[in-house]
N, C-alpha and C positions, 0 to 999 in steps of 0.2 A: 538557445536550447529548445530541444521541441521534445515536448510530451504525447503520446499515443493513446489515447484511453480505451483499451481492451476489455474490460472489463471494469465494473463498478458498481453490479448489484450486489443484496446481502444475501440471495439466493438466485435458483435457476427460476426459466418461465419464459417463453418463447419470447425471442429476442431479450433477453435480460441474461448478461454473463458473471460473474465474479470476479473480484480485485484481481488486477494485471495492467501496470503501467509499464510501454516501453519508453525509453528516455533514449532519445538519439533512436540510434540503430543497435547497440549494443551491449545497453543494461536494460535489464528486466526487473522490473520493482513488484513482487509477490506473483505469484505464478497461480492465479484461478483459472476458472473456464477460458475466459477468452484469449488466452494464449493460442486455444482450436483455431483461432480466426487467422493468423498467419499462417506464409508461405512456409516452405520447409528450407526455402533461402533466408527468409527473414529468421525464422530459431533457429538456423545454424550460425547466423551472422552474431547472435549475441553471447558473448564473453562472460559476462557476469551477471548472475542474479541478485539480490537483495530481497530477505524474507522480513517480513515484520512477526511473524510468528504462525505456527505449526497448525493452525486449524485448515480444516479440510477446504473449505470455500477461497485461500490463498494458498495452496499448493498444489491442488487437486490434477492440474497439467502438469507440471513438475515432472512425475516419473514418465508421463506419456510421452513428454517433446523429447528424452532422452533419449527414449526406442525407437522414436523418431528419427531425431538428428546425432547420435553418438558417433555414429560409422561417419556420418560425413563431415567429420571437424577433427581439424590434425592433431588438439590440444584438448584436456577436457574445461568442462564446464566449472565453471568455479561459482558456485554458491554459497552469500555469506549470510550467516544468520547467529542468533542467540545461540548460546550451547544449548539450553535447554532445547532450541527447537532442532538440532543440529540431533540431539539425542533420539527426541522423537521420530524425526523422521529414520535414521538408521534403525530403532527399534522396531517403528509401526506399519513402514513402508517399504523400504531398502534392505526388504529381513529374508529374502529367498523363498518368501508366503506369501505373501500381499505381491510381492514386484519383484525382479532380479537387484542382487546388491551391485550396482553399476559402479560404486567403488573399487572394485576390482573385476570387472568384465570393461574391454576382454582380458584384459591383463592386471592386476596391482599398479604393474610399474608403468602403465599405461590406461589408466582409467574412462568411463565417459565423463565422472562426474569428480571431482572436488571439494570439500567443506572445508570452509573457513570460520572460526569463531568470533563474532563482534561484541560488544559491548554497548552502553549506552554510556555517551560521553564521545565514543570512538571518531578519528574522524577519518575513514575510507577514502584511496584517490584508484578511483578503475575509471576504465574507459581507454580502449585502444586506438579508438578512430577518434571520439572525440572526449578529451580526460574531465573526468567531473572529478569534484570534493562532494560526498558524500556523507554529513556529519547524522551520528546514533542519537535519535531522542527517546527520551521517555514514553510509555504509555502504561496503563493500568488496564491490566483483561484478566481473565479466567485462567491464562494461561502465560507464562513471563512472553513479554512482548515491546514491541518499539516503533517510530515512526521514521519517517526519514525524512531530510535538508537535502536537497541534491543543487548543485550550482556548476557553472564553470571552474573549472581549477584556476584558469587565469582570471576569476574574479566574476561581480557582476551577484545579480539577487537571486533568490532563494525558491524553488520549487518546493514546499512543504506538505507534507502528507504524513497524518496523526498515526497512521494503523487504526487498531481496532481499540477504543478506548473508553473509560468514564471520564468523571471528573477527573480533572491532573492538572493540578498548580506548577510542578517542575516542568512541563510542558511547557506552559505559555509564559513563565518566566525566561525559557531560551527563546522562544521565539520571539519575545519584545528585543531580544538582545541581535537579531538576527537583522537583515536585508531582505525583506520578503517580497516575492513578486504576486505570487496567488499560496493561497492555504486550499486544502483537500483536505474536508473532516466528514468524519464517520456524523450521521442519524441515523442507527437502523431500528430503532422502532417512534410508534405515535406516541401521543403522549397519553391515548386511550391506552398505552401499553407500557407505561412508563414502569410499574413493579416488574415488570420482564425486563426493562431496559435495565434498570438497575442490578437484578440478579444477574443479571448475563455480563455485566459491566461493559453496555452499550448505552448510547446519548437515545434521548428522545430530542422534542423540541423544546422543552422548556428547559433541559438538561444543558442543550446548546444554548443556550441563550445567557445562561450562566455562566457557561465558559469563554463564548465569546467576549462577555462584560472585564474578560481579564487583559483583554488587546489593548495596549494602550490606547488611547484615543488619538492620539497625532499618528498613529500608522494605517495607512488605509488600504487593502488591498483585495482582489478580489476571492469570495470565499465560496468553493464547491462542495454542493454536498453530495457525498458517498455514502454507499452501502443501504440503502434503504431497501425493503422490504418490497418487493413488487409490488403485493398485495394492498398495502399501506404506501405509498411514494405518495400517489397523488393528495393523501390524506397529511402524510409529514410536510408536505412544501406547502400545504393550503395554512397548517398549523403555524410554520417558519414565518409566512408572507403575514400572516394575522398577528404576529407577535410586535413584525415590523409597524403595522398599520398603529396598534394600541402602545406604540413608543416604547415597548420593553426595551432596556439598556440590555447592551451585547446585539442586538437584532438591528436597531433603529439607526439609519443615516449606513450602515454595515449592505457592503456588493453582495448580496446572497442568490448564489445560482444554483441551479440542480444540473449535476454532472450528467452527460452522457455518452454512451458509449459510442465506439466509433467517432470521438471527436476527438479534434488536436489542440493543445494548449500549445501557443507558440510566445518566448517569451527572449 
């Protein structure tokens, strides 16, 4: 299975895009800026999206690729997400103010676009070209939210990606239960910025480091870090690497890399 990494900052800023992973050629894992970086062959090839939740920085392409690619795909688009963010986006976006409701352009009985309701526990099988299991994890945000397992349906370890999250024990209890090949977790602020991280219910470094301390210890895999702050990046990965140096548990003997955009996770 191969991962795309389109996007992966926690804002814009030249060359710095927003969460957008393509997985194969035909699921799209939260739809930020750098969905702009593909062809208009590559978002018509893909079938189904996956939201982790409604904020602006993972959807924000969303309604654009649809104006885009609607007319050139024989089926519409299926997008599955939370209800709550399912609601949002019809209310905030898909409202005939904000963006046309492409739920029924051109037609109702012929849509560009699709909603589908997930749950957390859920476990998802899309993928046309090549079928993934896609199972719903937990996350803790501002906003009801989730992560996602994506694997081979005929089997094989686990692509993992938190969303946008705090602390979350239910988290890393499925994921010690999992086959994991690499984990993708949010840092988006320092830990000079840790009362923001908190109220925003996002990780700093020291935030991760506690989290990480909940991976078993016999599971070793390697772990990306997302969303970070442009501003702040080189300042959270100096903090991450120093945590490792001074043996903090969850950090220490742990593969910590900093994600980037435009690379491929092949696994």
């Amino acid at each position: 299975m191969q991962v795309r990494v389109l996007g992966c900052s926690g804002a814009i800023a030249k060359d710095c895009r927003t969460t957008s992973f393509l997985v194969d050629t035909d699921l799209l894992v939260d739809a930020g800026t750098g969905v702009g970086d593909l062809s208009l062959e590559e978002m018509a090839a893909i079938d189904d999206v996956v939201l982790t939740h409604c904020h602006l920085d993972h959807i924000a392409a969303l309604p654009l690729m649809l104006d885009a690619i609607g007319s050139r795909r024989s089926k519409p688009l299926r997008v599955h997400a939370l209800r709550a963010t399912i609601e949002a986006l019809r209310a905030h976006v898909f409202n005939n103010v904000i963006w046309p409701d492409f739920e029924s352009i051109p037609s109702p009985e012929a849509p560009f676009v699709s909603f589908h309701d997930i749950e957390v526990g859920q476990m998802l099988q899309l993928g046309s070209c090549a079928p993934k299991s896609i199972e719903v994890l937990p996350a803790v945000h501002t906003v009801p939210a989730c992560g996602f397992a994506v694997r081979r349906a005929s089997g094989g370890a686990n692509w993992v990606f938190s969303g946008d999250t705090e602390r979350n024990p239910p988290f890393w209890d499925r994921v010690n239960a999992l086959d994991v090949a690499m984990l993708v977790i949010e840092t988006a602020f320092s830990n000079r910025e840790q009362a923001l991280a908190e109220r925003s219910l996002h990780l700093s470094p020291v935030m991760l480091a506690g989290e990480l301390a909940r991976i078993d210890p016999a599971k070793q895999f390697p772990i990306y870090i997302t969303h970070t702050k442009p501003a702040e990046t080189d300042e959270i990965m100096s903090q991450i690497e120093a945590l490792g140096e001074h043996q903090v548990e969850g950090v220490a003997h742990r593969d910590i890399r900093w994600l980037k955009a435009d690379g491929v996770l092949t696994f």
